[in-house]
Jmol script that loads the backbone (N, CA, C; Angstrom):
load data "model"
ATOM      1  N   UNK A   1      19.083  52.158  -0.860  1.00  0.00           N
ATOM      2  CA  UNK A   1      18.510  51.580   0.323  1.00  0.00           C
ATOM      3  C   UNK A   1      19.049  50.155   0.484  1.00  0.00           C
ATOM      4  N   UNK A   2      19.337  49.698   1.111  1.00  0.00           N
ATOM      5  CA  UNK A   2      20.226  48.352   2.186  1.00  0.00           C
ATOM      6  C   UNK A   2      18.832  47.601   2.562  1.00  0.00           C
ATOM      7  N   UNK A   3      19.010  46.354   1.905  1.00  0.00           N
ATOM      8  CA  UNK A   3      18.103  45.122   2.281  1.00  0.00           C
ATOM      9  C   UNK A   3      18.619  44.586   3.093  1.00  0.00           C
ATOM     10  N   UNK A   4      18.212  43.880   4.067  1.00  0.00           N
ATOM     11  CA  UNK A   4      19.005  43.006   5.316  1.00  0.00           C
ATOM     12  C   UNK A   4      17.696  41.744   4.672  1.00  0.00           C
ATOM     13  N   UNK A   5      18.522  40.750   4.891  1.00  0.00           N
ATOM     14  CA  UNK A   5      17.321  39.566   5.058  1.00  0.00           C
ATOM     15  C   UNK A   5      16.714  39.000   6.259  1.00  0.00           C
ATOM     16  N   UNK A   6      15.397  38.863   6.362  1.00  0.00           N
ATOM     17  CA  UNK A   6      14.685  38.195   7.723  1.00  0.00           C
ATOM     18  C   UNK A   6      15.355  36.945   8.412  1.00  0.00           C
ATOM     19  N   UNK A   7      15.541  37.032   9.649  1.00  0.00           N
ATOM     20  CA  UNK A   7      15.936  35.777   9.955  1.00  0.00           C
ATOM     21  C   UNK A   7      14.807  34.547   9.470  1.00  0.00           C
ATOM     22  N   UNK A   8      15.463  33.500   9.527  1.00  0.00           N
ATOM     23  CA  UNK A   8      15.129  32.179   8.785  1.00  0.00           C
ATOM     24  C   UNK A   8      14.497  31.598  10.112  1.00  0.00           C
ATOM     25  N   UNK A   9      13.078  31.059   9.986  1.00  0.00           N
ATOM     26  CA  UNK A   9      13.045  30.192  11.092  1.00  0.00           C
ATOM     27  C   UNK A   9      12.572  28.968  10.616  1.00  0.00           C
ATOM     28  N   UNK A  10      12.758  28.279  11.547  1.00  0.00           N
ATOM     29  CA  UNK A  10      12.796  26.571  11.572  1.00  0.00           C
ATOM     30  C   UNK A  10      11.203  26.096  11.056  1.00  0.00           C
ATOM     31  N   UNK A  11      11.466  25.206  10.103  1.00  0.00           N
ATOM     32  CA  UNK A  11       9.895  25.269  10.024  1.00  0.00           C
ATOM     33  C   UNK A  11      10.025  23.590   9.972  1.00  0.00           C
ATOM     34  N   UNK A  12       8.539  23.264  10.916  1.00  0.00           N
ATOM     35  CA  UNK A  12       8.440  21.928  11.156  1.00  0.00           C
ATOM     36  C   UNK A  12       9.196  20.885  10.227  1.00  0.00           C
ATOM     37  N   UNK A  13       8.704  20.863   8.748  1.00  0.00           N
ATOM     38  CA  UNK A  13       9.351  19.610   7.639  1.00  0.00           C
ATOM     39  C   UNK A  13      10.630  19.550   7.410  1.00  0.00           C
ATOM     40  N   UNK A  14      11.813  20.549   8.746  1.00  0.00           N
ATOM     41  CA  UNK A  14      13.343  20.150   8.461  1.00  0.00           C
ATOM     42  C   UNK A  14      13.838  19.129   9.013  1.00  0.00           C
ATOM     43  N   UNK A  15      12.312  18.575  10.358  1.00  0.00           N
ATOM     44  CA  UNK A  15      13.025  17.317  11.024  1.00  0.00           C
ATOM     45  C   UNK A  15      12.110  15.839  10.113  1.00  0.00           C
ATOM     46  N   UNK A  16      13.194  14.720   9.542  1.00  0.00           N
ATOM     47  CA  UNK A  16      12.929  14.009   9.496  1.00  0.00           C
ATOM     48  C   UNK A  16      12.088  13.072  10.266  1.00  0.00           C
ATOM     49  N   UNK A  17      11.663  11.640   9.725  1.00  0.00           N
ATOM     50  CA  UNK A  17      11.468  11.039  10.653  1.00  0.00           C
ATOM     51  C   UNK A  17      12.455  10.521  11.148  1.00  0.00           C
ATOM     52  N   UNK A  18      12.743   9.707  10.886  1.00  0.00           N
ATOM     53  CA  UNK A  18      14.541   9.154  11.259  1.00  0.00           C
ATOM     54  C   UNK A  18      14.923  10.048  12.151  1.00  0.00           C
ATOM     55  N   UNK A  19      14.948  11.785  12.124  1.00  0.00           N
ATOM     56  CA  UNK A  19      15.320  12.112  13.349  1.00  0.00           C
ATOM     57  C   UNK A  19      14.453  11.894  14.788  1.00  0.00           C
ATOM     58  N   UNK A  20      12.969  11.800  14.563  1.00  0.00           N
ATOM     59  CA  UNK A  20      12.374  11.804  15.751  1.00  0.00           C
ATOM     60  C   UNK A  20      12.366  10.655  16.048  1.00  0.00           C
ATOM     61  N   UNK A  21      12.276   9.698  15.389  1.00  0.00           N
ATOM     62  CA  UNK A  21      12.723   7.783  15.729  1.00  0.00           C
ATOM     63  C   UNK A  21      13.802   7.914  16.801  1.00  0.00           C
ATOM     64  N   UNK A  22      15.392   8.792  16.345  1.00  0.00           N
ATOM     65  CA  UNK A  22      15.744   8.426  16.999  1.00  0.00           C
ATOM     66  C   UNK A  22      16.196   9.477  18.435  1.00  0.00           C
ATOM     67  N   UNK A  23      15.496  10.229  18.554  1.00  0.00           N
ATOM     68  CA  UNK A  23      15.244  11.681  19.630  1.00  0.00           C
ATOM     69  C   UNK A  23      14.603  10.602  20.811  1.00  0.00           C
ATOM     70  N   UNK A  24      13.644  10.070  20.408  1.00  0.00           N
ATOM     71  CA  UNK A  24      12.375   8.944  20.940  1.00  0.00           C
ATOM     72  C   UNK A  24      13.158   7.824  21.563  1.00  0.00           C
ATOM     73  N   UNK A  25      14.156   7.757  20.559  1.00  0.00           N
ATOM     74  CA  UNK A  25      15.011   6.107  21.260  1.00  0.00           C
ATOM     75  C   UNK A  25      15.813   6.545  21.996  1.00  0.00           C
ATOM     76  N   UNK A  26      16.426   8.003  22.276  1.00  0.00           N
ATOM     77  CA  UNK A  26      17.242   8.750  23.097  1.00  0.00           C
ATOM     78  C   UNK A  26      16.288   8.735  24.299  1.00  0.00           C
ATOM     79  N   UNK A  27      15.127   9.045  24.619  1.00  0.00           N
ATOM     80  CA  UNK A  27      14.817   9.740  25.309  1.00  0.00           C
ATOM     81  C   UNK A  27      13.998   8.412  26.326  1.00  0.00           C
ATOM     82  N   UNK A  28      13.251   7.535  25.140  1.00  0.00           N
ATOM     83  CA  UNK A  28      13.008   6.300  26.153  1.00  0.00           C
ATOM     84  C   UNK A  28      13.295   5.773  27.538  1.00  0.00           C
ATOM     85  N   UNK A  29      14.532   5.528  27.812  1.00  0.00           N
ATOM     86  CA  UNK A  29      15.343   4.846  29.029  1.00  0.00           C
ATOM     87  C   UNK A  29      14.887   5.872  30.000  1.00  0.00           C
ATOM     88  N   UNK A  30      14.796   7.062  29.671  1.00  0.00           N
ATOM     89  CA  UNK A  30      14.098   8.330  30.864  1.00  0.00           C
ATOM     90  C   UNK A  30      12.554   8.701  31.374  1.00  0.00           C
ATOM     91  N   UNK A  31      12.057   7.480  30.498  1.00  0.00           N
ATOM     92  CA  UNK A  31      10.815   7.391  30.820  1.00  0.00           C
ATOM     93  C   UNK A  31      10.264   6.175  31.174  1.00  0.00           C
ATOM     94  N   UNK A  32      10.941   5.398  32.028  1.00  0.00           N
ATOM     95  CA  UNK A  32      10.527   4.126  32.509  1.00  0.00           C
ATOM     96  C   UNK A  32       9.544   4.004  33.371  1.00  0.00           C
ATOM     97  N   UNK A  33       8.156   3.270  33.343  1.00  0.00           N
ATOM     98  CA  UNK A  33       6.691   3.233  33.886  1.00  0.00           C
ATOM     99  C   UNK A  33       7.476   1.827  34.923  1.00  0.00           C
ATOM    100  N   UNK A  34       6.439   2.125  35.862  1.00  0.00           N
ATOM    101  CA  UNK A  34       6.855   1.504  36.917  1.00  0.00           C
ATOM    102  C   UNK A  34       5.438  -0.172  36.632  1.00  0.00           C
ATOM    103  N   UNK A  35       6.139  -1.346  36.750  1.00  0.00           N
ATOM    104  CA  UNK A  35       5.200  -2.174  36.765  1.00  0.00           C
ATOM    105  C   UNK A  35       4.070  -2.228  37.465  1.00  0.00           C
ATOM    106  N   UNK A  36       3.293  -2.522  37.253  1.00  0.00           N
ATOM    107  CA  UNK A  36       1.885  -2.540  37.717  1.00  0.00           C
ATOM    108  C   UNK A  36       1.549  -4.046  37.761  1.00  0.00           C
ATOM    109  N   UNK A  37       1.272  -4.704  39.145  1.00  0.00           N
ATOM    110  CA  UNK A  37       0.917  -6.015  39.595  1.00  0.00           C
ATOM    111  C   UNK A  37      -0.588  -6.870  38.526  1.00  0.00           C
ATOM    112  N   UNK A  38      -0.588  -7.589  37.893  1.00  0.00           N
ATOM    113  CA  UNK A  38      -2.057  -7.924  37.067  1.00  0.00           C
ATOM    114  C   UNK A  38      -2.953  -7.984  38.266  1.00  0.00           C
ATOM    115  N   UNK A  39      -3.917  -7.594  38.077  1.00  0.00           N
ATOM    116  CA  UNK A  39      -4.629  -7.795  39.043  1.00  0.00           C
ATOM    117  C   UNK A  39      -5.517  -9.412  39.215  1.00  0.00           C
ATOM    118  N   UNK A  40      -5.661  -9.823  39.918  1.00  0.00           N
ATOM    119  CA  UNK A  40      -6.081 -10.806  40.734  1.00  0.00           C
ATOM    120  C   UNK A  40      -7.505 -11.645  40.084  1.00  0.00           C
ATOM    121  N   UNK A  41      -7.875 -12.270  39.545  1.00  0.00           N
ATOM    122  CA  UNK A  41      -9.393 -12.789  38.978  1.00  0.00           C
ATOM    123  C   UNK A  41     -10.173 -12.766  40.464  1.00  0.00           C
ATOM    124  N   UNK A  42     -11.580 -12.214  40.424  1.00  0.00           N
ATOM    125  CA  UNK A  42     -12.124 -12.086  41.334  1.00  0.00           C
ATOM    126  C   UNK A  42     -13.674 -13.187  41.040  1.00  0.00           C
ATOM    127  N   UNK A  43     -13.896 -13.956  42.365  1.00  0.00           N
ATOM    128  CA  UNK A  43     -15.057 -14.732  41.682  1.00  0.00           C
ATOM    129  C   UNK A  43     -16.532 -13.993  41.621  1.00  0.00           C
ATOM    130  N   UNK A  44     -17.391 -14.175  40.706  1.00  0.00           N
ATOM    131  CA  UNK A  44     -18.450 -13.904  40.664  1.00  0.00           C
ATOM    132  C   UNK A  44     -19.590 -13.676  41.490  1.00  0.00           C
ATOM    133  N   UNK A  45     -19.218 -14.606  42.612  1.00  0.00           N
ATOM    134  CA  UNK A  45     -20.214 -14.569  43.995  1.00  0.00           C
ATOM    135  C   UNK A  45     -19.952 -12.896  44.607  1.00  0.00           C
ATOM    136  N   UNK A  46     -18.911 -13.015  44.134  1.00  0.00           N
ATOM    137  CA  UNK A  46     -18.141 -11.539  45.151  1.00  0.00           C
ATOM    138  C   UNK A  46     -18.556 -10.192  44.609  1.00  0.00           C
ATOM    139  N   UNK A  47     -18.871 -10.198  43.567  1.00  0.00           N
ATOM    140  CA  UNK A  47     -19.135  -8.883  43.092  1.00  0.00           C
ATOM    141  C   UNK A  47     -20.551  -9.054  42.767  1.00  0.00           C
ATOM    142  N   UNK A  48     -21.034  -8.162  43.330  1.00  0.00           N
ATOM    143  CA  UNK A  48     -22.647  -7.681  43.987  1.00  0.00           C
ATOM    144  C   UNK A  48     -22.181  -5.909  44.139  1.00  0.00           C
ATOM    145  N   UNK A  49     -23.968  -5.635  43.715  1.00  0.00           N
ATOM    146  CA  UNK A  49     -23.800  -4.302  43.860  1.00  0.00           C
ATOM    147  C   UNK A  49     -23.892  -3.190  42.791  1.00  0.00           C
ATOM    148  N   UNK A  50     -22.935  -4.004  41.272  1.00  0.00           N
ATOM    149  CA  UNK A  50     -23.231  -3.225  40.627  1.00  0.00           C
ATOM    150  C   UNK A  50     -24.757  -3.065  39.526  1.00  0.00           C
ATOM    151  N   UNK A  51     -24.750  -1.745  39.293  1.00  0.00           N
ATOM    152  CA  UNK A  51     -25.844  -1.541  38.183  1.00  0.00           C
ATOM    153  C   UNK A  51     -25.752  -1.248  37.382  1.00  0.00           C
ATOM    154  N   UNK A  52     -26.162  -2.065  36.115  1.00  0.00           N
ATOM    155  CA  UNK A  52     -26.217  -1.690  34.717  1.00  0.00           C
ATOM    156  C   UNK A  52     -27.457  -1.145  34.118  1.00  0.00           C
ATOM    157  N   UNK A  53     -27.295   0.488  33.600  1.00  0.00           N
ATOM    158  CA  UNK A  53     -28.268   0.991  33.182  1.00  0.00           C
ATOM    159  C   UNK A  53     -29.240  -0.088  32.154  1.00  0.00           C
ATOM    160  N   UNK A  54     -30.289   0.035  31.494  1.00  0.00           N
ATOM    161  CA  UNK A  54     -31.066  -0.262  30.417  1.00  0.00           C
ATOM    162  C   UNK A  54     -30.487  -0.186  29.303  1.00  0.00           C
ATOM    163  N   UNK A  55     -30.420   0.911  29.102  1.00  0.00           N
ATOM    164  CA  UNK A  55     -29.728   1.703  27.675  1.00  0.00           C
ATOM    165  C   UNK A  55     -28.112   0.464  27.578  1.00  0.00           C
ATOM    166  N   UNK A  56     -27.511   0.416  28.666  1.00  0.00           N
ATOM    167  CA  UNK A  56     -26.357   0.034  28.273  1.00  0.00           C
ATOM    168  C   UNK A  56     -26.667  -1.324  28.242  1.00  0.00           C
ATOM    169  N   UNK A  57     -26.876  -2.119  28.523  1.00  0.00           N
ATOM    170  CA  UNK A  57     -27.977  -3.547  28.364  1.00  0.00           C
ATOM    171  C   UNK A  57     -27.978  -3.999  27.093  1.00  0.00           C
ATOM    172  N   UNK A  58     -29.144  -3.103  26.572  1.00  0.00           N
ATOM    173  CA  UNK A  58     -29.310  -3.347  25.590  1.00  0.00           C
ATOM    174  C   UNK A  58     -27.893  -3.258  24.327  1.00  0.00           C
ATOM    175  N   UNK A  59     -27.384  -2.341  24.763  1.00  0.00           N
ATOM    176  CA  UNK A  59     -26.499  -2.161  23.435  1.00  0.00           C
ATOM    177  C   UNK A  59     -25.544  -3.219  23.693  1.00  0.00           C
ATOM    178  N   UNK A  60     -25.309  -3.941  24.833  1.00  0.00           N
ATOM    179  CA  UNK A  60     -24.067  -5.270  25.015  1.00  0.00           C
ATOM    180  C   UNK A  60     -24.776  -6.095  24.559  1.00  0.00           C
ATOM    181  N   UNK A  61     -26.124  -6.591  24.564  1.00  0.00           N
ATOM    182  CA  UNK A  61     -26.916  -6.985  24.219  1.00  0.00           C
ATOM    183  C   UNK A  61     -26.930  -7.402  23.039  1.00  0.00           C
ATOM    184  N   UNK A  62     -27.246  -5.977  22.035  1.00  0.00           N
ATOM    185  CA  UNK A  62     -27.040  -5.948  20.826  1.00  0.00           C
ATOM    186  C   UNK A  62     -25.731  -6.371  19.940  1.00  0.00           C
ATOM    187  N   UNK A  63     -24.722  -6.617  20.724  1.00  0.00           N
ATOM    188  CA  UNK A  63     -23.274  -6.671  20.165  1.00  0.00           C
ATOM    189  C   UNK A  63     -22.947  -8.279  19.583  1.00  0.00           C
ATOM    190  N   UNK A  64     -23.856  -8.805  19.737  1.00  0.00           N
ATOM    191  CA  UNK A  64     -23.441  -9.972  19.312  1.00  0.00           C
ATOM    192  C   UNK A  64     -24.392 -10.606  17.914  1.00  0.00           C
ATOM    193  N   UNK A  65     -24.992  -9.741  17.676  1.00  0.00           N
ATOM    194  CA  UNK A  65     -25.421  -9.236  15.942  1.00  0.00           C
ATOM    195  C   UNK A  65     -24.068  -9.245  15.112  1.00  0.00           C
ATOM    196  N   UNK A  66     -22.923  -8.594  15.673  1.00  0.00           N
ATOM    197  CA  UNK A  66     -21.933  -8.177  14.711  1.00  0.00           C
ATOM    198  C   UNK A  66     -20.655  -9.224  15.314  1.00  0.00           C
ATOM    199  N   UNK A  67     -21.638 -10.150  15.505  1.00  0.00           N
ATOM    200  CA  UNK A  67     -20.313 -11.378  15.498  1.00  0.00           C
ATOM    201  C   UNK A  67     -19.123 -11.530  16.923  1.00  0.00           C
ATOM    202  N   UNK A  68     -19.772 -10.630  17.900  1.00  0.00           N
ATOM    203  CA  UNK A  68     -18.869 -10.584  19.095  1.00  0.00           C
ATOM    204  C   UNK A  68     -19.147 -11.625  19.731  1.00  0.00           C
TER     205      UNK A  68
END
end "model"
wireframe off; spacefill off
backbone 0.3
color backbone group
């Protein structure tokens, strides 16, 4: 009886890192994000309107226990 062997497949740990470092540095320049303007400081008088639950209150509240 005649053994044939299974094909071999690729198994994830043949690519280095070094290769995906540099797949990543290939591929970069093709993924350029388009700038986005900072947005503007708005004064305090101006913003009206919003509501902050209780629950969330308290826990901003609470945040300066841990040194914030």
């Amino acid at each position: 009886m005649t053994q044939y062997p299974a094909p071999r497949e690729p198994q994830e740990s043949e690519f280095s890192l070094a290769q995906l470092c540099g797949d990543g540095a290939r591929m970069a320049p093709h993924w350029v994000t388009p700038a986005v303007p900072a947005a503007a400081p708005v004064s305090p008088s101006l913003i009206h309107g919003v509501e902050v639950p209780a629950s969330s209150a308290r826990l901003i509240a609470a945040t300066s226990e841990y040194g914030a």
